[in-house]
N, C-alpha and C positions, 0 to 999 in steps of 0.2 A: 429343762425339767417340765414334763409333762403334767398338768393340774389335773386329774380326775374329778370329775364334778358328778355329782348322783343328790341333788337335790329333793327333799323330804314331800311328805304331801303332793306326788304326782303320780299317775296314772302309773299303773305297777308296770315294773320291765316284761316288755315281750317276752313271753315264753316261747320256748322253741318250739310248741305247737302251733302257738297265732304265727311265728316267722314264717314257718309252715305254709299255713293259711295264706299269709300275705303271699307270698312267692306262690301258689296254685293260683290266687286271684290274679296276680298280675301276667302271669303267662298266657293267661285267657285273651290278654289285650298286646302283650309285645311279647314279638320274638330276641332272641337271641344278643341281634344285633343294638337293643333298646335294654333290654336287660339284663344287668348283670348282678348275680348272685354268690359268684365264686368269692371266697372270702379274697385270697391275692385282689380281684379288682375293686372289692370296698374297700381295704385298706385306709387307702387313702383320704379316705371321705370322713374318717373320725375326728378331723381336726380343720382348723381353717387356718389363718393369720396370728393366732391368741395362742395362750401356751394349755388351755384346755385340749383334753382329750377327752372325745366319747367313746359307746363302744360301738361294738363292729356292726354296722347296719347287716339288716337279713337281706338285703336288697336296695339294685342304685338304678332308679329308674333315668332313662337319657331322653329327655323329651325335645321332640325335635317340632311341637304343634301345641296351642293351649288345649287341642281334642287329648293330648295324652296328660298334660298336667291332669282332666279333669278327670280322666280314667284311674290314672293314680291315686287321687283324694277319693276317689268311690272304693276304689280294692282297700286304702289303708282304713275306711270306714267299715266296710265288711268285717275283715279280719282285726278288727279291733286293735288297731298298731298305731303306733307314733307317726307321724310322717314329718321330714325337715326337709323345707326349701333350698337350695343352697344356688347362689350366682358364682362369682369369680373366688370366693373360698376366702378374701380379703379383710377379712371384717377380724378387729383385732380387740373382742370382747366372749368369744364363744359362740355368739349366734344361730353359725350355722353347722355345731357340731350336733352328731345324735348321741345326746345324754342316757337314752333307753334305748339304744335302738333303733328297728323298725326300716323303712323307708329314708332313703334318700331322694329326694328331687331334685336331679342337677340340669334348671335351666339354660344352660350356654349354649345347648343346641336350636334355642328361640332366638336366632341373632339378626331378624331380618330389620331394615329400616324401611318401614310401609311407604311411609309417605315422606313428604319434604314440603311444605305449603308456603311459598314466599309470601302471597299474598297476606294469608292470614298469620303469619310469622310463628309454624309449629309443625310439630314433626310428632309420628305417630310409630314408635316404636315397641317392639318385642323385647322383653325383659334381659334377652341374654346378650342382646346386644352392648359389645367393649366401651368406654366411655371413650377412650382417641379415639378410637376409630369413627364413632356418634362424632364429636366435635369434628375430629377431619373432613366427613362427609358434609356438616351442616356448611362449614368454609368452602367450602365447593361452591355451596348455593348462594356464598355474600350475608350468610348471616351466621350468629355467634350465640353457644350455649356456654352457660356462665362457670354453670359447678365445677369443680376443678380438685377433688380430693387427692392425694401421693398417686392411693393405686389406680392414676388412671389409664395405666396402659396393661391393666388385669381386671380393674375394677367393671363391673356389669350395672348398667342402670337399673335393673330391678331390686339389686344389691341397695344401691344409693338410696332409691325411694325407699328401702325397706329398712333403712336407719337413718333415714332425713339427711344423708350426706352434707359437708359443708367442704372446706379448704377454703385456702386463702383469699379467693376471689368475694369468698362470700361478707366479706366487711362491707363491701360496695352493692353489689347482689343478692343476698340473702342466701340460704342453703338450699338445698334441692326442690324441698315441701313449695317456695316460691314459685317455680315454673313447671309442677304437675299440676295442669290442669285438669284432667282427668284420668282414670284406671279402670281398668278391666280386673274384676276379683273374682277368683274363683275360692267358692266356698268348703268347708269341710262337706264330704259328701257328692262334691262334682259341680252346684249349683254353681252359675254364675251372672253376675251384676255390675252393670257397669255405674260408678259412681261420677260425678262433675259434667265436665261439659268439652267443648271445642270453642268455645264462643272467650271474647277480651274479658265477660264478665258475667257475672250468674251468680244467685242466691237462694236456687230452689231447694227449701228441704233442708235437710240438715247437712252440713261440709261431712258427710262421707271420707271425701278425700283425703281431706285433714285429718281425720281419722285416723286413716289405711297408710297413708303417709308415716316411718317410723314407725308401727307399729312390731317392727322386727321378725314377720312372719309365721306371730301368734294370731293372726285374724283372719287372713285369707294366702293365698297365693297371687301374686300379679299376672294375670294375662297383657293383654299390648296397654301400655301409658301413652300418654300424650301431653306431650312437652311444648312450654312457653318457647320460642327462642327470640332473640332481640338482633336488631343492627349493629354490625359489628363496631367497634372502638376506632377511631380514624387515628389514632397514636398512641404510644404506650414511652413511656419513661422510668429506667428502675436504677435506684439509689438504695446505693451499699453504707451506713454508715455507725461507725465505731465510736462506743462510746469506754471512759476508762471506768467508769464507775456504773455498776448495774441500777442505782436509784437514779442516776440523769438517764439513761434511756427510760425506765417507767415513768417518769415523770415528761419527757420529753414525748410518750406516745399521748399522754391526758390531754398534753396543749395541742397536740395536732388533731385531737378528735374535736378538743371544747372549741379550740378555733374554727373548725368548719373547713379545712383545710382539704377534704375530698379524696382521699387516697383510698386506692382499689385494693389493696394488699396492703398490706402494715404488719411485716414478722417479727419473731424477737427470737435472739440466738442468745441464752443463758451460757458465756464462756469462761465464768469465773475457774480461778487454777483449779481448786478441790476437785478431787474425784476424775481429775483425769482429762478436764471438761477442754484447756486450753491448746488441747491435742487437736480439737477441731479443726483450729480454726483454718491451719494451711489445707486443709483439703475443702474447705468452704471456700477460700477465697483464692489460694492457687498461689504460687510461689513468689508472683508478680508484685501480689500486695499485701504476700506474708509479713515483710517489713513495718509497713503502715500500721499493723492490726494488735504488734505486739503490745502484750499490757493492758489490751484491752480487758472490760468482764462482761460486756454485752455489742451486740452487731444487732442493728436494726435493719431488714430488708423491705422497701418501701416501692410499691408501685402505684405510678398514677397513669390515666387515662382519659380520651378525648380528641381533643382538636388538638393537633401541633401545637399550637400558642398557647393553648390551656393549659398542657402537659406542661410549660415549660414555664407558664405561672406559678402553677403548683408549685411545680419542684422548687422554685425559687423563695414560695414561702415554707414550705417546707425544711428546706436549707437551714434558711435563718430559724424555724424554731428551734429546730434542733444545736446550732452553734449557742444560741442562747442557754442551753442545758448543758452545753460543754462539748457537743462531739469533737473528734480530736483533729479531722483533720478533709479539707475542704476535697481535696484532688480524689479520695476513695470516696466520694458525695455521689459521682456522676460516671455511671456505669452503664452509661445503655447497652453500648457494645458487646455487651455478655451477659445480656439479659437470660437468652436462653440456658449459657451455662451454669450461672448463676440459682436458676430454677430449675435447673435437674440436679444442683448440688442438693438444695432445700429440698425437692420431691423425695432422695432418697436420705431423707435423716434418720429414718430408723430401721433401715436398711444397714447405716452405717457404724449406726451404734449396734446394733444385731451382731455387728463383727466382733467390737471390742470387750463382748463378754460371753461368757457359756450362757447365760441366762439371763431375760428380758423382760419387765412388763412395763407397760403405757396406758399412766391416768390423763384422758382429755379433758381436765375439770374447764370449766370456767368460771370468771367469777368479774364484780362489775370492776372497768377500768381504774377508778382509781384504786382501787385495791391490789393493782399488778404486782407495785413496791412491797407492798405488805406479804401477800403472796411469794415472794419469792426469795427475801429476806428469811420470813418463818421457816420456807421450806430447805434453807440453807442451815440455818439453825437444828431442827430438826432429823437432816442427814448427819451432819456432825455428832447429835447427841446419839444417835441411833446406828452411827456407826455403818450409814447404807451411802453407796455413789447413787447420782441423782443427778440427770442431765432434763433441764428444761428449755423448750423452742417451742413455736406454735404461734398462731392467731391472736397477736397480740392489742391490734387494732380492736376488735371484738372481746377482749379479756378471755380468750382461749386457748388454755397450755397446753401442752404434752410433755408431760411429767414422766422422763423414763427412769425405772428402776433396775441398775446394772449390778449382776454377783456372778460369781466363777464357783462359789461352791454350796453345795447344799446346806451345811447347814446354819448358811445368813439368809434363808428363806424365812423363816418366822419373825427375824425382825425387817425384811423387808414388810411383809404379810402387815408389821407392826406400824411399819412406816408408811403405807397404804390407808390404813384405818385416817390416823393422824392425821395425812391428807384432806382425807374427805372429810375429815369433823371440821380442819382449820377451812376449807373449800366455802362448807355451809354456813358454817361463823361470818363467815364474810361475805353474807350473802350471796352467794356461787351457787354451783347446782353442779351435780356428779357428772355429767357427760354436754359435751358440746356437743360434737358430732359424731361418735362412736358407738351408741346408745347404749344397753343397758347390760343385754343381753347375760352369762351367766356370772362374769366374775364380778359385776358390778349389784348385781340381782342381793345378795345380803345386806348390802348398804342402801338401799332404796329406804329403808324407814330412818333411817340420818336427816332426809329432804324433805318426804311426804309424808303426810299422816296416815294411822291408820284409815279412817272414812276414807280416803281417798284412795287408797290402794285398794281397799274391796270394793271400789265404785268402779277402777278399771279393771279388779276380776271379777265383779259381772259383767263388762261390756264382755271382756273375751266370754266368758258364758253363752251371751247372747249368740256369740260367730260361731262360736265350737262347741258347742255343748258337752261332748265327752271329750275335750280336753286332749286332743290327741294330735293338736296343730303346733307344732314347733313345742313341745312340751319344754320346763324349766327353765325358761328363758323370762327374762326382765322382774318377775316376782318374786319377794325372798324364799328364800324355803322353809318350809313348817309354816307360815302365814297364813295360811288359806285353808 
């Protein structure tokens, strides 16, 4: 089911005479092969990863240079049109649909990798460039970029910076915003500015960066980033472990944060029977160790890395915190052997859940660790009264869920719709906050005053003010509607 979104208080819908307009400006700067106008080749561009739909862009500009991004943001400033950024289409909030309209910018033809600098440990990349294929290259060179989101064999690093990306890794390494040391923005209007540095460290001025970081491509466009990268890991160790009660794994991830116990990854697989949930788990773990897992209602997947001997410390106290919380059973502990499998099972979780229903949405709330139990007890509560299936997994070492909501017919949309809300109030209650790593973008945009205040939401729509004055940079995206 397609969500139509047309949020209030924004920059009135293109009319077909700006689309017009837009489409004579922009043939002025690309031919044929860079433009495409035909409604069949926009098509596609109305939607991304999310179940929003926008409408039909008047034009998909293909930039294959930041000289055409910036040609682009001057034609959509002329003819008075929306324009929307768009990377690998992945972003599973709205983001990069056009809600009015207007211009597409589809970067994927900015895919070069400039540079590769051992020495200074950073890499200076073009926006459209794939995230494997960024980490495969960096592995080439003997060193290693951390970010690690699902889609990262679609996903575009200008995407990542443009919602603070995180994945699993980032319990140990932090999310994306960590290792952009500096960007290239291009402004509404064509201007462009580069924010941050190349250098281990700097403090000139205001963090720009941090800024533009996330900001979800309501403030500029990305022209080339440049990225921290670090020495790669000399070991990795990954422990699959089942637990029969879903409060001994929450409580078993508390002890392995409070302890200081160092794990790179720390997942939680939510497999209680309801809703479908224990159907998982043989395609999670594979027919081998179907046996071991029955009966379970949570699977912890747990990586640590380092030194050989480190790796194999850890895992050892790790072990024991966990058997202390009850996990069930020692011999599913120690899985290196299928590490990789193991993580392409997890990379494609909502992929797989995508299967088991006509219709799909995913809350990445987080909220602090010890509240996991709580969290996910309520949320079990709350599907039951509300009559919705509800599968949760996610970043559990970091208190970051992914909250899916599964239905086959339309009209258990309202109280899914219902069971969304409730989320996010019980999220905030418990000191959480609406998004980990998916950011705000349209279907989260209503519920932003749940979290923030008002002062503070019209403190960030004047920053966008200040970047875009007329408002025509990724419009209705992260503010509620009628707010403003």
């Amino acid at each position: 089911m397609a969500m139509a979104m047309t949020p209030r208080s924004q920059p009135a819908l293109a009319a077909d005479s700006s689309a017009s307009r837009a489409q004579r400006a922009l043939a002025r700067y690309f031919g044929p092969s860079r433009l495409k106008v035909d409604p069949r080749d926009c098509e596609s561009y109305r939607r991304d990863a999310s179940e929003v739909e926008g409408l039909l862009p008047a034009a998909v500009v293909l930039a294959e240079s930041v000289g055409d991004a910036e040609l682009a943001l001057r034609a959509a400033a002329e003819a008075g049109v929306p324009l929307v950024p768009r990377g690998g289409g992945t972003g599973k909030t709205g983001g990069a649909v056009p809600l009015l309209g207007g211009i597409v910018l589809d970067l994927r033809g900015l895919s070069r990798i400039k540079e590769i600098d051992r020495r200074e440990q950073l890499a200076v990349v073009q926006p459209g460039v794939v995230l494997s294929d960024f980490r495969a290259a960096v592995h080439v060179e003997g060193l290693f970029y951390a970010p690690d989101p699902s889609s990262r064999v679609a996903c575009t690093l200008g995407g990542n910076v443009a919602t603070n990306a995180g994945g699993p890794r980032a319990l140990k390494y932090g999310v994306t915003g960590r290792h952009v040391l500096g960007l290239e923005a291009l402004l509404p209007g064509g201007r462009r500015i580069f924010a941050g540095r190349r250098t281990a460290k700097g403090v000139t001025g205001y963090d720009l960066t941090s800024l533009l970081v996330g900001s979800e491509g309501t403030l500029a466009v990305f022209g080339e980033l440049t990225l921290r990268l670090l020495p790669p890991p000399e070991s990795t160790l990954t422990l699959l472990v089942p637990f029969q009660r879903m409060a001994q794994a929450a409580e078993a991830v508390g002890d392995i944060i409070e302890q200081g116990l160092g794990p790179s990854c720390l997942e939680l697989l939510d497999a209680r029977a309801s809703g479908g949930r224990a159907a998982l788990l043989p395609a999670l773990v594979g027919p081998e160790l179907g046996a071991a897992v029955q009966g379970t209602e949570a699977l912890l997947l747990i990586e640590v890395d380092g030194s050989e001997a480190a790796c194999e410390a850890s895992a050892g106290r790790i072990r024991s915190a966990c058997r202390a919380r009850g996990a069930q059973d020692d011999r599913v502990a120690s899985l290196a052997e299928q590490r990789e499998r193991l993580w392409d099972v997890r990379a494609n979780m909502s992929a797989s859940l995508r299967r088991t229903a006509k219709y799909k949405l995913s809350e990445d709330i987080a909220v602090p660790r010890r509240q996991l139990g709580s969290l996910l007890d309520q949320l079990e509560r709350l599907s039951q009264r509300l009559a919705v299936r509800s599968v949760a997994y996610g970043h559990a070492g970091d208190g970051n869920l992914h909250v899916n909501f599964l239905w086959d017919d339309e009209a258990e949309a309202p109280r899914v719709q219902a069971a969304i809300r409730e989320l996010f109030q019980l999220t905030v209650s418990l000191g959480g906050t609406l998004s980990g790593e998916h950011g705000i973008g349209v279907l989260k945009a209503p519920y932003l005053p749940l979290e923030q205040s008002a002062d503070l939401i019209e403190l960030q729509r004047s920053l966008k003010q200040s970047f875009d004055p007329t408002g025509l940079l990724n419009p209705g995206k992260i503010f509620p509607p009628g707010s403003g």
